[in-house]
N, C-alpha and C positions, 0 to 999 in steps of 0.2 A: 664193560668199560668202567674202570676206575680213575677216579681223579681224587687229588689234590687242592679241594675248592673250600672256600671257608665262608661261598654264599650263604646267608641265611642262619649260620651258626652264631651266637654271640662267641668272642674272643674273651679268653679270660682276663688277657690284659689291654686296656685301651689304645688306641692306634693314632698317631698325633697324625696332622696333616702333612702332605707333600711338602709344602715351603719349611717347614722346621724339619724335615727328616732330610733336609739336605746338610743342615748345618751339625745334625748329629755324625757319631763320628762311625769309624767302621768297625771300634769295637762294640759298640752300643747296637750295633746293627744284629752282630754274632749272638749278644746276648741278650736282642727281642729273640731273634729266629730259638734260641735254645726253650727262650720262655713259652713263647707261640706253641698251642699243639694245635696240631694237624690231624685233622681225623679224612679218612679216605669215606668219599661218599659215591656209590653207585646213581647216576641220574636216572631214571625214566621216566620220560614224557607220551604220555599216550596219545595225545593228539597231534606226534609232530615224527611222521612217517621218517623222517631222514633218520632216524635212532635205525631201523631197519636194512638200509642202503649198505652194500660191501662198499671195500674201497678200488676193488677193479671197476673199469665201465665198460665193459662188453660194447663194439661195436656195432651198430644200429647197420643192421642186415637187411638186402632186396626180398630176400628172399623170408623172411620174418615180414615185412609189409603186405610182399605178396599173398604170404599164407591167409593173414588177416582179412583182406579182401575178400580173396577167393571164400572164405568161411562166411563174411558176409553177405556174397552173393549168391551162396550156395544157403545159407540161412531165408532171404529174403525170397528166392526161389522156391524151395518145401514152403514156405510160407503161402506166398501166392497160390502156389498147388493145392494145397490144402484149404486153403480160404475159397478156392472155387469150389471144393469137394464140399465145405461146408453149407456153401449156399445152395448147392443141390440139395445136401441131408436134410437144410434147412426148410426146403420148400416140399419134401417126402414129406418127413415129421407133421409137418403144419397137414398136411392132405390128409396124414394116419389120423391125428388126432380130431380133427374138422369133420372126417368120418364117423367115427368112435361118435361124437357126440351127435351126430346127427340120426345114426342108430339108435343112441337109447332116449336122447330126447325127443324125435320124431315117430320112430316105430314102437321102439318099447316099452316106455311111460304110459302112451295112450290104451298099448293092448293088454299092459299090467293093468289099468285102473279099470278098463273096459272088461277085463273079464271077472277082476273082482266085484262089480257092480252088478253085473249079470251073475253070477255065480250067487250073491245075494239075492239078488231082487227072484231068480227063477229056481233056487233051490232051498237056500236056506231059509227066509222066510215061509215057504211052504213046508219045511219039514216042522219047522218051531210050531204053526201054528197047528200042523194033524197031531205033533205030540202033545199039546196043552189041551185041544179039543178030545182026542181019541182016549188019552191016557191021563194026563192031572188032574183035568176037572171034573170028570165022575169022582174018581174018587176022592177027593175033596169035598165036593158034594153030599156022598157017602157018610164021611166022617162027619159032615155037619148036620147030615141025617139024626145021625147016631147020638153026638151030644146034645140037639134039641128033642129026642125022645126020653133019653136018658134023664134028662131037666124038667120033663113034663110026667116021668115016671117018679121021680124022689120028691116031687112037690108036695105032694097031699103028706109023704112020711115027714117031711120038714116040719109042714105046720102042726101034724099031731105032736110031734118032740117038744116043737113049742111050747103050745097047750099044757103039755106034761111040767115041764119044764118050770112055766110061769106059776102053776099052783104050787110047786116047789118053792118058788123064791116068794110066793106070800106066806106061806107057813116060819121061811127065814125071816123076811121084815115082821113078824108077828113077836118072834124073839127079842128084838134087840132092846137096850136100853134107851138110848134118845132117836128121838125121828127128826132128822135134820129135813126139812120142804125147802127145795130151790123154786124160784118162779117169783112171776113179778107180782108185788102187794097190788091189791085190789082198789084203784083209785079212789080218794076222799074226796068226797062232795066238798066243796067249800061256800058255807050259809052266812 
């Protein structure tokens, strides 16, 4: 839809009012309109549905209302249908699931916990404790056999190394040139 509308545009040349465009003349008139331009402007309005509308108006049909109906009652029908079917599915579902939980939180919670408590208490604490008894602590023992003899067998060689040792480092202090003594001075009587 194209018009001829000069809404909104400014006008290149100013437009006097109605009571003095009376008194001008009809040449003056020829030579605003040559002046005036016109530009063609396409409208559309998105929020105003009649831009849409042909200009035939099809006659409002029985059978166009009836169709309507009929769709609505046949809508509202499957509706109903199904809303009863749902409150069926609806009261299974709740039963299935009311089940389900009643299983694992009644039956098999308690017989998981119960038999891993039992399965401890009657197996596996008695296997830990024949393996610690029958098998680690000998030989632990053992080994601690072995490194307290071993310690009572190098003693005596310890202190003779010593001994050796210590006559060595008095022959060194005998060399040296100054003898630095640490330890605390021998308290003065005060007379």
């Amino acid at each position: 839809m194209c018009c001829e509308i000069m809404e909104g545009i400014p006008h290149k040349k100013k437009i006097t009012p109605p009571e003095l465009e009376k008194v001008k003349t009809h040449e003056e008139k020829k030579k605003k309109e040559v002046v005036t331009e016109k530009i063609d402007i396409y409208y559309f309005d998105h929020g105003n549905s009649a831009y849409y509308r042909t200009t035939d108006s099809p006659p409002v049909l029985i059978t166009e209302k009836c169709a309507e109906k009929t769709d609505q009652a046949a809508i509202r029908f499957w509706a109903e249908i199904f809303g009863t079917i749902h409150i069926g599915t609806a009261f299974i579902t709740a039963f299935i699931l009311q089940l389900i939980r009643f299983i694992l939180y009644s039956i098999i919670r308690p017989l998981t916990v119960g038999i891993l408590q039992l399965f401890a208490d009657y197996f596996i604490k008695p296997l830990l404790s024949i393996v610690f008894n029958a098998l680690i602590q000998p030989v632990l023992i053992l080994l601690y056999n072995i490194a307290t003899s071993f310690k009572d067998l190098c003693e005596p060689i310890a202190e003779a190394i010593g001994l050796f040792l210590r006559e060595i480092a008095h022959v060194c202090a005998a060399i040296r040139i100054v003898e630095v003594k640490q330890g605390t001075a021998p308290p003065v009587a005060c007379t």
